[in-house]
C-alpha positions, 0 to 999 in steps of 0.5 A: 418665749411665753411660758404657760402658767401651768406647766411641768417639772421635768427631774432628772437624777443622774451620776456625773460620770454617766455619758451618751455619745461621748459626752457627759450625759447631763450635758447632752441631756440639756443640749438636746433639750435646747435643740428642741426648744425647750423653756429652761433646763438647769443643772444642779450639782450634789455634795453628797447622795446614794442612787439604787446601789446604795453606794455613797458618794461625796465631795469630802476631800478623804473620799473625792467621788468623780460620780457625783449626784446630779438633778437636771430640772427642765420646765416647760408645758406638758405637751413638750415635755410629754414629747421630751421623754422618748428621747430623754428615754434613748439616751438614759441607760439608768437613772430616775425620772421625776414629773410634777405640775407646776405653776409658773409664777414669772418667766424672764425679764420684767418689760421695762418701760 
């Protein structure tokens, strides 16, 4: 798959505790993504944050948070992406939605000879 070298960074911050059909809502979130061909998408698992409630949530063993901070960070170019969010928005009921331009500078494995 070739990667444009301008393309776009897709952020999601979500909780891990949020779901959509039954699934966790990060998961379904990079299953669609991949469904629709998509460059990449990974998740990122936070130790420690706070969304709109203010609320904290943490890792540390006296306050064991089952709703950790999560980012899902997809790439691709800007029509993909552009298409991506309708159905990124049908399947959040909260959350933050980041997008920036970026440069792709590698994608994939180097050919060998």
């Amino acid at each position: 798959m070739e990667l444009p070298k301008q393309a776009q960074l897709l952020r999601i911050f979500i909780g891990e505790a949020q779901r959509h059909d039954g699934k966790p809502l990060y998961e379904a979130i990079v299953l669609k993504a991949r469904e629709l061909h998509l460059a990449g998408a990974t998740v990122l698992r936070g130790g420690l944050g706070y969304g709109h409630s203010s609320h904290l949530q943490t890792t540390k063993i006296l306050r064991l948070s089952d709703d950790l901070p999560l980012v899902v960070e997809i790439v691709d170019s800007e029509e993909k992406i552009k298409a991506f969010l309708p159905v990124l928005d049908g399947m959040m009921a909260s959350g933050l939605v980041t997008l920036e331009n970026i440069q792709v500078l590698q994608y994939g494995a180097a050919p060998t000879i």
